[in-house]
Structures are given as C-alpha cells and as structure tokens.
MDAnalysis code that builds the backbone (N, CA, C; Angstrom):
import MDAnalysis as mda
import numpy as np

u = mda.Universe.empty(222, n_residues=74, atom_resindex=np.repeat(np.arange(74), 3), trajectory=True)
u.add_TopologyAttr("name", ["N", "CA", "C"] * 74)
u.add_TopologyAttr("resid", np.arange(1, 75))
u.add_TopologyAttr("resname", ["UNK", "UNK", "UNK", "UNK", "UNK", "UNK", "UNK", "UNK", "UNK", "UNK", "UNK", "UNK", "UNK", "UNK", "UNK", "UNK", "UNK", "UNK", "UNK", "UNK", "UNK", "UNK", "UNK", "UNK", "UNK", "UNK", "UNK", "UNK", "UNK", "UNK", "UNK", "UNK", "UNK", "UNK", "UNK", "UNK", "UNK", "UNK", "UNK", "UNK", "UNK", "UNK", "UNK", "UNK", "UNK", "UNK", "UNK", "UNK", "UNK", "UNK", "UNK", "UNK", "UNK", "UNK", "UNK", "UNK", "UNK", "UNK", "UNK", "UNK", "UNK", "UNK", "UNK", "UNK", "UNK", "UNK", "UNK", "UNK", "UNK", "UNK", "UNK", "UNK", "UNK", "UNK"])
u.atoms.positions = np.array([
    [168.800, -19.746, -31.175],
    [169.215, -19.908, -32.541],
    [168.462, -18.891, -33.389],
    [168.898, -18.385, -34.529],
    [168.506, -17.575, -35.050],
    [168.642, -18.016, -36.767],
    [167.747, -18.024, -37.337],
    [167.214, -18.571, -38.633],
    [167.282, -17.729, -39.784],
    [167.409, -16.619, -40.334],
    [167.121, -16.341, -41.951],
    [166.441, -16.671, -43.036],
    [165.390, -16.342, -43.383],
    [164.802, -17.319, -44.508],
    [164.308, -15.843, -45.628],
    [164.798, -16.372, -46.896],
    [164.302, -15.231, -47.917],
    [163.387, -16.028, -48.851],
    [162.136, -15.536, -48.964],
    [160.891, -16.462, -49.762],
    [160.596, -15.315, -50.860],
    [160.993, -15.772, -51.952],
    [160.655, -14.531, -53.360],
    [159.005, -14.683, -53.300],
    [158.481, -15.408, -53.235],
    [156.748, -14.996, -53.535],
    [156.016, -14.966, -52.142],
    [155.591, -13.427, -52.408],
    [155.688, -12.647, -51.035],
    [154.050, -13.294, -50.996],
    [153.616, -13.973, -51.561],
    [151.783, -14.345, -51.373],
    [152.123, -16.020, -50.221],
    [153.079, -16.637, -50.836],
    [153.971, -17.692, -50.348],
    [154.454, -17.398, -48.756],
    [155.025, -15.956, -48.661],
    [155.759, -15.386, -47.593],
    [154.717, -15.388, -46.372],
    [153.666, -14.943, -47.033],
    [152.771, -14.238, -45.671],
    [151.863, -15.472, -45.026],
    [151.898, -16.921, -46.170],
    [151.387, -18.025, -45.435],
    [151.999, -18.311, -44.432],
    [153.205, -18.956, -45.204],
    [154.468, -19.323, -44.223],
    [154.516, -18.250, -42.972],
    [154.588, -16.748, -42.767],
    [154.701, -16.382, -41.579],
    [153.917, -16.462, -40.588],
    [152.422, -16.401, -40.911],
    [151.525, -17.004, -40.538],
    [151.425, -18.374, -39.443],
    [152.079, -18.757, -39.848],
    [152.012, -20.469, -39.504],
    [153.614, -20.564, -38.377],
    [154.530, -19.574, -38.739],
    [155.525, -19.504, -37.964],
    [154.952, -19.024, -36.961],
    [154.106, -17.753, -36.512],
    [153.569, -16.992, -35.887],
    [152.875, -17.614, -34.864],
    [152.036, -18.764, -35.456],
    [151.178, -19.620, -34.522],
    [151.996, -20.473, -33.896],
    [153.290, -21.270, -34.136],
    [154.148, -21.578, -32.841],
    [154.256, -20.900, -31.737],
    [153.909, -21.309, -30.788],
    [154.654, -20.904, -29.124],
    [156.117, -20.483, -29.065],
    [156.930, -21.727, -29.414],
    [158.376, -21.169, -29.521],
    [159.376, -20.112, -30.027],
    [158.961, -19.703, -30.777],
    [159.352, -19.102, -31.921],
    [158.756, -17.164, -31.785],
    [159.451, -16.918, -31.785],
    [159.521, -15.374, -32.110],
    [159.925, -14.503, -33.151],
    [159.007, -13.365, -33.569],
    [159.641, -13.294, -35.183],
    [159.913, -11.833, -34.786],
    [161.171, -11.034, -35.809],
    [161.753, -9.545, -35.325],
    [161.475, -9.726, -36.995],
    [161.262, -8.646, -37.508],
    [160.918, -8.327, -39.046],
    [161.556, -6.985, -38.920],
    [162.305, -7.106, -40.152],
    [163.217, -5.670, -40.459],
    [164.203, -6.000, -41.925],
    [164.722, -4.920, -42.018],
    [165.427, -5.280, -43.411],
    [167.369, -4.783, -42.903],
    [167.379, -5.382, -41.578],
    [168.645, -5.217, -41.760],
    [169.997, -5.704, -42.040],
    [170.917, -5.399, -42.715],
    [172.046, -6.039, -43.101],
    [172.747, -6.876, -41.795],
    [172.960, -7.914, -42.223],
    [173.925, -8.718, -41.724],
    [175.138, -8.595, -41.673],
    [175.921, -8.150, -40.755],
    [177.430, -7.859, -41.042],
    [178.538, -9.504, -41.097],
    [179.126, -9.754, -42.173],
    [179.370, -10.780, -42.640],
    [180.924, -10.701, -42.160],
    [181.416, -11.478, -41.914],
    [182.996, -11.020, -41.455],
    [183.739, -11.217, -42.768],
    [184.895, -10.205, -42.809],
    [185.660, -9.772, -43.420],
    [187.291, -10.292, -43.567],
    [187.491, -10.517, -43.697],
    [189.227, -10.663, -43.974],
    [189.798, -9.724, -45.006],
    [190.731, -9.546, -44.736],
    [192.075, -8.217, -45.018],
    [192.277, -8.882, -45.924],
    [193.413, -8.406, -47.042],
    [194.001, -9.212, -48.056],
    [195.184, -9.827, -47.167],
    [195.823, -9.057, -46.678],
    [196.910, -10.083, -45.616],
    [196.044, -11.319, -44.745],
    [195.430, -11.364, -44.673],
    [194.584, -12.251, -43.787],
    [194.355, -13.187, -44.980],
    [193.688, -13.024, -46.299],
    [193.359, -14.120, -46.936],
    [194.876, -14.554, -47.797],
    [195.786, -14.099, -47.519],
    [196.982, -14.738, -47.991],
    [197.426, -15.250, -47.246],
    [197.879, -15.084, -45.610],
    [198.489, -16.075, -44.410],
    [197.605, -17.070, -44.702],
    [196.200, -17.085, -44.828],
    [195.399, -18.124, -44.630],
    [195.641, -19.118, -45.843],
    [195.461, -18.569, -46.879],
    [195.834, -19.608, -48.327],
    [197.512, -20.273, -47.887],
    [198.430, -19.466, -47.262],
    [199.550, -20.071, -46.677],
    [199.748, -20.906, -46.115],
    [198.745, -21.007, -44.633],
    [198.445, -22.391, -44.284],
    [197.968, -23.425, -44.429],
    [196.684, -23.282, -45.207],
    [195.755, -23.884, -46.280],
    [196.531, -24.773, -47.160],
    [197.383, -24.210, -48.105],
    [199.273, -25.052, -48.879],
    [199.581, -25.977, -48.038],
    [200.122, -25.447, -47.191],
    [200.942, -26.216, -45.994],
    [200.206, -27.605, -45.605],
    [198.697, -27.264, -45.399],
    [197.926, -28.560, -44.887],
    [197.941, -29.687, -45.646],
    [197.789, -29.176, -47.033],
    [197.200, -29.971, -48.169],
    [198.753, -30.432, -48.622],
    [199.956, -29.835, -48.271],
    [200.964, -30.691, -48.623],
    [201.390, -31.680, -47.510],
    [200.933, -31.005, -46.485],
    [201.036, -32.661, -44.779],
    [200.063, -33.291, -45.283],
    [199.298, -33.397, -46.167],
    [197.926, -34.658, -45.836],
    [196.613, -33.965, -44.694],
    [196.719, -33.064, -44.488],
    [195.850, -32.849, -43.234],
    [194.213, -32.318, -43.780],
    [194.259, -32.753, -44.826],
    [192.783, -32.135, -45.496],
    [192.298, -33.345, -46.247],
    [190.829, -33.247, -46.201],
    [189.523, -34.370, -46.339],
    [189.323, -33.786, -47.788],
    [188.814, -34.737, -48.984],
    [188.234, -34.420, -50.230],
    [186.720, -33.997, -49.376],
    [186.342, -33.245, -50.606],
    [184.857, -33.012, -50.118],
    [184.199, -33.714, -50.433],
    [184.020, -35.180, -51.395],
    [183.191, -36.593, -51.048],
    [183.369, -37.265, -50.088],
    [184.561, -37.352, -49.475],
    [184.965, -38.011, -48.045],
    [184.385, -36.468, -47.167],
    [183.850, -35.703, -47.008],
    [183.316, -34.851, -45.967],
    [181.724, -34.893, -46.174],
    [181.289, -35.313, -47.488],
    [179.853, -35.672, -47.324],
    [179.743, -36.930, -46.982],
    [180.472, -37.912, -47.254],
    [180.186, -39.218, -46.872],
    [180.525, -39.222, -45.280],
    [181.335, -38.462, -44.364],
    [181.477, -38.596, -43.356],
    [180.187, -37.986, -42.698],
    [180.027, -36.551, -43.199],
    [178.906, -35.627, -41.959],
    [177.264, -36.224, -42.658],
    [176.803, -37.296, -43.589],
    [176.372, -38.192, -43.231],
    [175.907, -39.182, -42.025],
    [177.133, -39.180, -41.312],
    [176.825, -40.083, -39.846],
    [177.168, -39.260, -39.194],
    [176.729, -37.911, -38.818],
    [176.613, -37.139, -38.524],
    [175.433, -37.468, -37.287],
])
C-alpha cells in the first residue's frame, strides 16, 4: 500500500517522519514527483454522465446519506 501525506509545517513534518522512520514496516521514498491522475476525454465524461442519467432514472443509485450510513458497517 502506498500512502501520501502533505504536512504544511515542515518543523511538524520532520517529527512525524522521524517516528515513521523508526517503524520496521514501513519504508519511506522522498521526492517531489507528480502523480499521474487519470484523465477522461470529453467524450468519455459525456458517455459517462449518459449512463450516470440512465441509472438515476432505473433507481440504481444510493443518496449519499444512505452511502454514509451504509459504509458505516463497513
């Protein structure tokens, strides 16, 4: 698994890495590189809003208080 963490107070930062560091498990790679985030096309985010319609007019979609109250009992 791989984690991300951005800590604005870099006096804050260097405790915390510190203390990550002293775990056994855990391995740290330090760098400043971009994350490539996936992308969708504009055709891609319109088929998708297409089906997205479609769901929400079958019933096939959860409110998002019924998706916190469910992944709760998680």
């Amino acid at each position: 698994m791989q984690i991300i963490i951005n800590i604005k107070d870099s006096s804050k930062a260097k405790a915390f890495l510190e203390f990550i560091r002293s775990l056994d498990f855990i391995s740290i790679k330090e760098g400043d590189d971009n994350i490539p985030y996936p992308t969708m096309s504009e055709k891609e985010i319109i088929d998708r809003v297409a089906i997205t319609n479609k769901q929400i007019i079958q019933g096939k979609t959860v409110s998002q208080d019924d998706l916190e109250k469910e992944s709760q009992n998680w």
